[in-house]
N, CA, C and O of each residue as an XYZ file, in Angstrom:
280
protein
N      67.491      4.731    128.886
C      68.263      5.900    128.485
C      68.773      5.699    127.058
O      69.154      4.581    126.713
N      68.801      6.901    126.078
C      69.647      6.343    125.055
C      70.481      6.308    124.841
O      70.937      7.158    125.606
N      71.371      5.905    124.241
C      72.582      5.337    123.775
C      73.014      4.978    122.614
O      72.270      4.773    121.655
N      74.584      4.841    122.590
C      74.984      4.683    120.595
C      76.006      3.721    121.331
O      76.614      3.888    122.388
N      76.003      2.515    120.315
C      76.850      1.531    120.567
C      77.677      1.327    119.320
O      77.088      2.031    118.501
N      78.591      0.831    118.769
C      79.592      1.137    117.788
C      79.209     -0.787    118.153
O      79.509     -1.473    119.129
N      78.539     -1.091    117.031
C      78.975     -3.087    116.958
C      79.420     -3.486    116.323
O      79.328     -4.713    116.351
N      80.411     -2.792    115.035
C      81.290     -3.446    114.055
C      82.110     -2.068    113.500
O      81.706     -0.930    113.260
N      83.575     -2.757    113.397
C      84.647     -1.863    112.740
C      85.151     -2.408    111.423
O      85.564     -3.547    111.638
N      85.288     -2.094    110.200
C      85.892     -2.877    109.430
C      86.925     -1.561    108.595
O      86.565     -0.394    108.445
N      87.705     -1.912    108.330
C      89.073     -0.893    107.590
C      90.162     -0.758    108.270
O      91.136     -0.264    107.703
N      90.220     -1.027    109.173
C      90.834     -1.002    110.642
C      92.016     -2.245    110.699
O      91.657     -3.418    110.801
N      93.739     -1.791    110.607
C      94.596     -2.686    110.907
C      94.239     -3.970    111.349
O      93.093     -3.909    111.794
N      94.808     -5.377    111.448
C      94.538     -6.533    112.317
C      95.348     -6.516    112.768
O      95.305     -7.371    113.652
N      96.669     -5.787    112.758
C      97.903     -5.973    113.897
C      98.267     -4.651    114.501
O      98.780     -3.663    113.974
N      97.958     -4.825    115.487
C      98.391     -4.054    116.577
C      99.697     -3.006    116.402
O      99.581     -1.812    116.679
N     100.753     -3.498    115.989
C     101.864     -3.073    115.780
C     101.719     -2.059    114.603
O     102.594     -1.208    114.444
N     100.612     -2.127    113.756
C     100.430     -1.330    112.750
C      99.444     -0.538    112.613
O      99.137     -0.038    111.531
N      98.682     -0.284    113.980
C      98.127      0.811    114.225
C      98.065      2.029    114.302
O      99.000      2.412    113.599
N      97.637      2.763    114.645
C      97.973      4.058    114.388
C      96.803      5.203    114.967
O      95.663      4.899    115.320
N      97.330      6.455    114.968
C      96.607      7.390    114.850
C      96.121      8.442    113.771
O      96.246      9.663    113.861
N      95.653      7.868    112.930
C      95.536      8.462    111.742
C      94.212      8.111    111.729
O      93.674      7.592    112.708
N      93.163      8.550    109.840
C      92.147      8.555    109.535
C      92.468      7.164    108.473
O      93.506      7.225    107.813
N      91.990      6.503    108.391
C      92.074      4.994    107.723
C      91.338      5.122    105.924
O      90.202      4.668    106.053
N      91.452      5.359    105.058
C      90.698      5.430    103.992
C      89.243      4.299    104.003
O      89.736      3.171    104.008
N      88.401      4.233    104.006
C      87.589      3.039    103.604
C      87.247      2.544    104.905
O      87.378      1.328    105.040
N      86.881      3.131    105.797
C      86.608      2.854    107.061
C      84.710      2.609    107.212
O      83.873      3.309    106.640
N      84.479      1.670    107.950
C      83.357      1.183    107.561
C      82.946      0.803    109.500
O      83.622      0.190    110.325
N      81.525      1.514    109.644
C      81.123      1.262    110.864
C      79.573      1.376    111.037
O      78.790      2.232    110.625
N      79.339      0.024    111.917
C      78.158     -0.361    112.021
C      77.561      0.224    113.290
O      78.303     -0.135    114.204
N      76.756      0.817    113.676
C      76.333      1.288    115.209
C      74.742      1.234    115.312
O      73.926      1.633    114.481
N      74.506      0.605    116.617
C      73.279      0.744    117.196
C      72.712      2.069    118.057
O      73.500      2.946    118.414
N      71.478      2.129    118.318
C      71.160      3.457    118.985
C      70.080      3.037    119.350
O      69.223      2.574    118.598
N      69.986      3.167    120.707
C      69.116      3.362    121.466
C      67.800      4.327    121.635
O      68.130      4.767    122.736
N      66.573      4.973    121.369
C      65.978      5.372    121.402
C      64.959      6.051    122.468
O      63.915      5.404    122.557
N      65.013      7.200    123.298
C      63.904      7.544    124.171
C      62.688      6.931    123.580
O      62.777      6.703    122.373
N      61.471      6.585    124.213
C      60.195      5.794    123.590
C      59.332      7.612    123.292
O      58.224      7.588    122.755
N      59.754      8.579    123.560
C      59.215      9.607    123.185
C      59.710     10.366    121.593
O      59.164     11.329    121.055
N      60.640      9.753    121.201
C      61.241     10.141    119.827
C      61.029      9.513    118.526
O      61.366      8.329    118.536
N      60.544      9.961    117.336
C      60.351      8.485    116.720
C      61.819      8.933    115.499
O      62.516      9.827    115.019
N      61.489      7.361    115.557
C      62.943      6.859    114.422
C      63.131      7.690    113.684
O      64.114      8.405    113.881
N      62.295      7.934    112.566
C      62.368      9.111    111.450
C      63.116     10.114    111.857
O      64.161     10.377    111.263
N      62.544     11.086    113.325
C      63.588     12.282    113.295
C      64.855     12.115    113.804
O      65.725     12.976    113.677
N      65.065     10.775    114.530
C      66.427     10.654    115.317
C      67.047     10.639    114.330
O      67.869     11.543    114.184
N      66.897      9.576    113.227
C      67.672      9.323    112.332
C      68.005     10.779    111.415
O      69.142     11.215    111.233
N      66.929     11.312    110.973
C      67.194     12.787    110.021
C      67.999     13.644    110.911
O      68.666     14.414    110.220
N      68.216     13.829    112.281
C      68.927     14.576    112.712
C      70.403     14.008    112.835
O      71.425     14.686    112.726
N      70.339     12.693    113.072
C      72.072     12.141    113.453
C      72.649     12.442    112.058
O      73.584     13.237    111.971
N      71.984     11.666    110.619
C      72.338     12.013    109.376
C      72.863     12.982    108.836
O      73.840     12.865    108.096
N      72.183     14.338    109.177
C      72.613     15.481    108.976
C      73.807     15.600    110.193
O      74.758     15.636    109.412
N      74.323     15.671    111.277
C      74.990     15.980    111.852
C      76.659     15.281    111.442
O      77.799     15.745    111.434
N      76.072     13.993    111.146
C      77.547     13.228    110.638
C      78.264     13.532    109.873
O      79.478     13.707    109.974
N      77.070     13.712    108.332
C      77.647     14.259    107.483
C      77.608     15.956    106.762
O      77.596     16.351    105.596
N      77.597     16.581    107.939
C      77.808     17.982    107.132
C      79.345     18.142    107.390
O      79.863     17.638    108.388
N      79.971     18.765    106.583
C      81.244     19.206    106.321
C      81.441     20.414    107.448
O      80.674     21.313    107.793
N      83.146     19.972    107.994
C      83.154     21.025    108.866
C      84.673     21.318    108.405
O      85.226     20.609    107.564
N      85.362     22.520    109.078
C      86.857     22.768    109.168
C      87.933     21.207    109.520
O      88.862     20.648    108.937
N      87.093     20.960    110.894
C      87.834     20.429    111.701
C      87.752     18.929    110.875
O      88.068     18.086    111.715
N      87.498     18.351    109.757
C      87.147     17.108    109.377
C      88.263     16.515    108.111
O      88.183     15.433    107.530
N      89.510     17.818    107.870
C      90.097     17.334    107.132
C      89.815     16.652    105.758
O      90.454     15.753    105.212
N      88.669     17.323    105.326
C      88.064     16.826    103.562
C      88.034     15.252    104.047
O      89.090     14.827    103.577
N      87.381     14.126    104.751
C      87.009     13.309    105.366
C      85.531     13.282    104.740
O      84.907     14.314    104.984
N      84.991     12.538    104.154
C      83.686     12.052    103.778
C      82.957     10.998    104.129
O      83.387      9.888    103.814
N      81.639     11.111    104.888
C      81.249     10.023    105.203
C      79.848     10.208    104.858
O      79.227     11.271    104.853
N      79.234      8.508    104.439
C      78.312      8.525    103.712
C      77.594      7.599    104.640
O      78.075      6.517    104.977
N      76.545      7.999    105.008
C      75.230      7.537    106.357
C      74.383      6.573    105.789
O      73.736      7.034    104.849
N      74.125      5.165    106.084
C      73.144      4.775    105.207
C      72.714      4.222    106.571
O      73.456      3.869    107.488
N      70.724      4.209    106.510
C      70.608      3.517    107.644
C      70.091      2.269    106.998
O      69.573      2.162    105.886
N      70.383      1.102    108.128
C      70.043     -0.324    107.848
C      69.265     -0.829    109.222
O      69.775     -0.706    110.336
N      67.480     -1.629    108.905
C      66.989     -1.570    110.159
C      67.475     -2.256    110.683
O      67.219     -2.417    111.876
């Protein structure tokens, strides 16, 4: 089945106590994805890409920049 796994956070408090619910400036995340064997890489990827980063209302001028790494 596929799946998205989140395997690294970096921008992100180290103390607990100073956490929060907010948007973090400089937030940096590594994720894996799983693949149906009927999909190939190219379009999964061109479609997640576009979905991440198109600008919406709800995103608070929030920018994020997609790079894939194999």
């Amino acid at each position: 089945m596929p799946c998205l796994t989140v395997t690294g956070i970096s921008g992100l408090p180290n103390d607990l106590a100073m956490a929060g619910n907010v948007i973090y400036k400089d937030m940096t995340m590594r994720c894996s994805m799983r693949l149906p064997p009927t999909l190939a890489w190219e379009k999964a990827n061109e479609i997640l890409k576009e979905k991440l980063t198109q600008t919406s209302s709800d995103s608070f001028g929030a920018k994020l920049e997609y790079t894939l790494v194999d």
